[in-house]
C-alpha positions in Angstrom: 0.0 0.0 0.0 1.3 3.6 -0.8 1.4 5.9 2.4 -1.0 8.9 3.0 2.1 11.6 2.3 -0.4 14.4 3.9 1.2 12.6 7.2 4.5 14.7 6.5 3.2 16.9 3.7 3.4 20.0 5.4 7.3 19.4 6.2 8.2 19.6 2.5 9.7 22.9 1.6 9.8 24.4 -2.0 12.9 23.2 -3.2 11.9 19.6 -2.3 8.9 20.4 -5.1 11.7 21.8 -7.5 13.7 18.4 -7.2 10.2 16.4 -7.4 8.9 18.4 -10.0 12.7 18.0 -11.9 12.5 14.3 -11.7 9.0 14.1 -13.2 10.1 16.6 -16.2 13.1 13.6 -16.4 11.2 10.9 -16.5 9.3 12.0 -19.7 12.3 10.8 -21.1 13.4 7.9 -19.7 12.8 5.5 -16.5 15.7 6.5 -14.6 16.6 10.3 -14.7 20.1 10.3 -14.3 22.0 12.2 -11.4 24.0 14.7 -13.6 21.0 16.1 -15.3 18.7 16.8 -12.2 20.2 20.4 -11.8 19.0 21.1 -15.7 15.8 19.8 -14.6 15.3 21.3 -11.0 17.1 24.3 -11.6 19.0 23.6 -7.8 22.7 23.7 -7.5 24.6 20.1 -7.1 24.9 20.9 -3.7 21.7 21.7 -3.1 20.4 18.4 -5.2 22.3 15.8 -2.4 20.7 17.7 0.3 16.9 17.3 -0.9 17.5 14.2 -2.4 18.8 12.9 0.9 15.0 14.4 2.6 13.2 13.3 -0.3 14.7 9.7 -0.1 14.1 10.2 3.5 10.2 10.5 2.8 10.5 7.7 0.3 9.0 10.4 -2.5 11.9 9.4 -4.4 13.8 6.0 -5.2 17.8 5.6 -6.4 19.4 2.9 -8.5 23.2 2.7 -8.8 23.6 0.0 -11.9 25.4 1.0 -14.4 24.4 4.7 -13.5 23.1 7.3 -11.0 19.5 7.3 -11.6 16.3 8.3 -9.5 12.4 8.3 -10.2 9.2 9.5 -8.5 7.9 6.4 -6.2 4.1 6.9 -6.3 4.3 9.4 -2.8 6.3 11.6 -4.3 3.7 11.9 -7.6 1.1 12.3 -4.6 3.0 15.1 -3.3 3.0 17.0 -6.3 -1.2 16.4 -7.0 -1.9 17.1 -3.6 0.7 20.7 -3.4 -1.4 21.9 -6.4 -4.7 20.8 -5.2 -3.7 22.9 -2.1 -2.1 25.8 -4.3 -5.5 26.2 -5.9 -7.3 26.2 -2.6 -9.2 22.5 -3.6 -8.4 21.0 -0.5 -7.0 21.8 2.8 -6.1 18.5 3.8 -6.3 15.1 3.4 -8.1 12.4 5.9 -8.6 8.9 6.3 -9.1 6.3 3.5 -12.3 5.4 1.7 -11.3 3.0 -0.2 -7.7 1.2 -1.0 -7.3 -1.1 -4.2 -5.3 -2.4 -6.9 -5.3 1.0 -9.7 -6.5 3.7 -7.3 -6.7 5.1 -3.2 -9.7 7.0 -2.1 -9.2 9.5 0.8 -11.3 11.9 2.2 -10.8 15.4 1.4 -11.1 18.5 3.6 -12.7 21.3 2.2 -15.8 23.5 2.4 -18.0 20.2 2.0 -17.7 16.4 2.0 -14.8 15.5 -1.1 -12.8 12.3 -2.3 -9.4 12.1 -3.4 -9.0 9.7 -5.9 -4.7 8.8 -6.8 -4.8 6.4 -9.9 -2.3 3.7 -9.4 -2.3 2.2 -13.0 0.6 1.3 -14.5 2.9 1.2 -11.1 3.1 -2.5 -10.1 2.1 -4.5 -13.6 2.8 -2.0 -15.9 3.0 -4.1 -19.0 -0.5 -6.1 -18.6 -2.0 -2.1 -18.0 0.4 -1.2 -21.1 -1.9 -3.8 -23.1 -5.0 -3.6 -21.8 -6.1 0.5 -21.6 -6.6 2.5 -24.8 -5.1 5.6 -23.8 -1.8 3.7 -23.8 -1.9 1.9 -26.9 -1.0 4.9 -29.2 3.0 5.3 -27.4 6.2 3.3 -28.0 7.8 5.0 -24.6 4.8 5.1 -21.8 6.0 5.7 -17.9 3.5 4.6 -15.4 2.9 8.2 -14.4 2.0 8.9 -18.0 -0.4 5.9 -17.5 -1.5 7.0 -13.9 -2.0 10.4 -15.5 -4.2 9.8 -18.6 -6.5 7.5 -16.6 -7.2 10.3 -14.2 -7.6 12.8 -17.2 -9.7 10.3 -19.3 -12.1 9.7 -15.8 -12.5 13.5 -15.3 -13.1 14.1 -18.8 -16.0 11.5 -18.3 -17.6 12.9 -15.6 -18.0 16.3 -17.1 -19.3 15.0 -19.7 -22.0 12.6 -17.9 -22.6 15.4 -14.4 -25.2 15.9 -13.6 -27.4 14.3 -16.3 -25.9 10.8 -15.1 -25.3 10.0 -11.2 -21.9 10.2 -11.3 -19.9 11.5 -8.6 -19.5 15.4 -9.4 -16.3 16.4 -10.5 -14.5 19.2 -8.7 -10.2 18.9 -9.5 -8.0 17.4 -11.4 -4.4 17.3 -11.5 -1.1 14.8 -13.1 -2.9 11.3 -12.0 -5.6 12.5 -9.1 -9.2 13.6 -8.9 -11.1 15.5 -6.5 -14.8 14.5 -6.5 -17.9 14.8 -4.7 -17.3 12.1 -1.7 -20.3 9.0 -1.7 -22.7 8.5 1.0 -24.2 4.7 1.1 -22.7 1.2 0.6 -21.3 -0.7 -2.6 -23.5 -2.6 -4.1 -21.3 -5.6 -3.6 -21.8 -5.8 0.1 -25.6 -4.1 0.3 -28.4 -6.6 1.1 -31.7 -5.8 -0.8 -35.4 -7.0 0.4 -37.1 -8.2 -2.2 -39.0 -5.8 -3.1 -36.2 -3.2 -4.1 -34.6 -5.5 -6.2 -36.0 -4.9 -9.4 -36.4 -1.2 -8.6 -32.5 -1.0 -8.1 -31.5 -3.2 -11.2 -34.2 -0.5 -13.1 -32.0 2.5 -12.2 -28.8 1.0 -13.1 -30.1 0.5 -16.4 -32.0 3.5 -16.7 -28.0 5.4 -15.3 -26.4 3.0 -17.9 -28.7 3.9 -20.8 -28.6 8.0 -19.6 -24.9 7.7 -20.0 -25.2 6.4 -23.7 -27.1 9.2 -24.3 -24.3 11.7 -23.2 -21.8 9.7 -25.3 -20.2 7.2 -23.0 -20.0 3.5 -22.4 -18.8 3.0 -18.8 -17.1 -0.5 -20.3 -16.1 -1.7 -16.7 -19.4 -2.3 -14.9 -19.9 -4.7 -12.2 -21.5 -4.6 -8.8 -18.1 -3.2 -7.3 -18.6 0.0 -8.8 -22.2 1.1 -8.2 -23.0 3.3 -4.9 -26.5 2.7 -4.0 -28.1 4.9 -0.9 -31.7 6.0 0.1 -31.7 8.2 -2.6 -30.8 5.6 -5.4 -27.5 4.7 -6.9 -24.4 6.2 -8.6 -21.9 4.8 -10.6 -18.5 5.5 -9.8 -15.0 4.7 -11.9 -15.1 6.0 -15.3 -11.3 6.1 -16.4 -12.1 3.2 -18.9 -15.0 4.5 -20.3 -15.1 4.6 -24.0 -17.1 7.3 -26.4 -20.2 5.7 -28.1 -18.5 6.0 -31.4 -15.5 4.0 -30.8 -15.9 0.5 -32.7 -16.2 -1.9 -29.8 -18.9 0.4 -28.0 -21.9 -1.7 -28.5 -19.6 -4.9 -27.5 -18.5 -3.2 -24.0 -22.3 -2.1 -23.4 -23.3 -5.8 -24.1 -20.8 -7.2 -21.4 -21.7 -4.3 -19.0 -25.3 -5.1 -18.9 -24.5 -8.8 -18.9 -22.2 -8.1 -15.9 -25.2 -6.5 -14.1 -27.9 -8.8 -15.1 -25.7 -11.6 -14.2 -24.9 -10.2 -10.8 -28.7 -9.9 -9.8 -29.5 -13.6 -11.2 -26.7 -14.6 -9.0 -27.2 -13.1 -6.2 -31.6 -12.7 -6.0 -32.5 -15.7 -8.5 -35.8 -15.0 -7.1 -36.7 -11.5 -7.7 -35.2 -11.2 -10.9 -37.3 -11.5 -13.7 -36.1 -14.0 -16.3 -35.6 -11.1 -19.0 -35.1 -7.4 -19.1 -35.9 -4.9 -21.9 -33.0 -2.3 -22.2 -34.7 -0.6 -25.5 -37.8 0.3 -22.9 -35.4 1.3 -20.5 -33.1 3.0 -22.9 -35.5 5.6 -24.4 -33.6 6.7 -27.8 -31.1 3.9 -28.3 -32.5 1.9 -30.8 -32.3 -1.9 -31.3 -30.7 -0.7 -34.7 -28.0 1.1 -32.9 -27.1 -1.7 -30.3 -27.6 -4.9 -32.6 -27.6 -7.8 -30.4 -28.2 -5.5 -27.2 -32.1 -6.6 -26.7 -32.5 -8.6 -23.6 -30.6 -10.6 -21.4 -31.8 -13.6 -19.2 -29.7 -16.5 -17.5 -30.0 -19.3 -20.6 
């Protein structure tokens, strides 16, 4: 797990940014920014370099390796540091609290600010960066990719979504973004994963997750990703929440990703209430202008 730097974040002094920020510019280039070219990058004197890179090793916002060269890189703090001093430059945030959520591509915190917020760090790319490398389209198009340019574009590509969807979709409401974080309205409720329905909201609930799915076609996007693990559902009805793999409604495996997504969904309520869910459902009633035409096989899904 990657540690909360808002523990020491208020000990870092500018220069310790400069060096930060110096290495980041570095690694655009290459993994491993080598020693002699961090005072072109940070604009700090050789002798002031050792000194922060002895308190940013310190912090562990910054990693060394000594094979064949001198070479350092951000660790994933030390990217965290930079979000979270511009988040605070812009007056976002004012701190950072306790975790919401911890998992394999992303850490959720609470935010401080004027009202309830969630701090969202995208971890792609950091521990498997080659299976990530294949899988996500906003990689596929680079030869040279580090796993902040990953981390980054996944945060830029899930903001980007939930402009577009907010607040015509119940998606969490964007407020920041910045290199591979998002600041975002913070979720009341439980995940659907662990939330026990009575019967009689069953099909009520499944009905808005397909009513939220089909609204979110009609903005432009495919959520592609959908499962119970990423649907917030409260007294006043769900939200869907993680978007960075969402994929416009033009792209050419759109109606492909919309099929498995609604399969994922259907499947996950046949599993879990065989009962009280009905043996079919009819996404073109529930999608209201997508077509049949437009989704091809997309007509109903049952458990056969």
């Amino acid at each position: 797990m990657v540690q909360n730097v808002a523990a020491f974040f208020r000990d870092l002094e500018p220069e310790d940014f400069y060096l930060l920020s110096g290495i980041e510019q570095g690694m655009r280039f290459s993994e491993w920014v080598q020693r002699e070219k961090l005072p072109k990058y940070s604009s700090l004197t050789s002798e002031e370099i050792e000194y922060r890179i002895d308190r940013c090793m310190q912090h562990e916002l910054i990693q060394r390796k000594t094979i064949q060269y001198e070479g350092y890189q951000l660790t994933f703090e030390g990217y965290d540091a930079l979000a979270l001093r511009s988040f605070s430059e812009r007056d976002t945030i004012d701190g950072v609290g306790a975790p919401l959520g911890v998992g394999k591509e992303s850490d959720v915190y609470e935010a401080m600010s004027f009202q309830p917020l969630a701090l969202k760090y995208h971890r792609e790319g950091y521990t498997n960066f080659r299976a990530v490398d294949r899988e996500r389209e906003y990689t596929s198009d680079r030869n040279h990719v580090s796993w902040l340019y990953t981390a980054r574009k996944a945060a830029e590509k899930e903001y980007e979504a939930l402009e577009g969807l907010y607040p015509d979709v119940s998606v969490p409401r964007p407020v920041d973004q910045n290199r591979h974080a998002i600041v975002m309205e913070k979720l009341d409720g439980a995940e659907l994963s662990r939330a026990r329905l009575e019967s009689e909201q069953v099909v009520g609930v499944l009905d808005l997750i397909l009513e939220e799915m089909a609204a979110a076609y009609q903005k432009g996007y495919v959520h592609s990703d959908m499962s119970e693990y990423n649907v917030f559902i409260d007294e006043d009805g769900i939200t869907i929440f993680d978007w960075p793999q969402a994929v416009p409604t033009d792209h050419e495996n759109s109606d492909e990703l919309l099929e498995r997504d609604l399969t994922n969904i259907y499947g996950y309520f046949k599993r879990k209430y065989p009962g009280e869910t009905p043996e079919s459902v009819d996404i073109g009633a529930l999608a209201g202008d997508i077509t049949v035409d437009e989704l091809g096989s997309i007509r109903s899904y049952s458990d056969s």
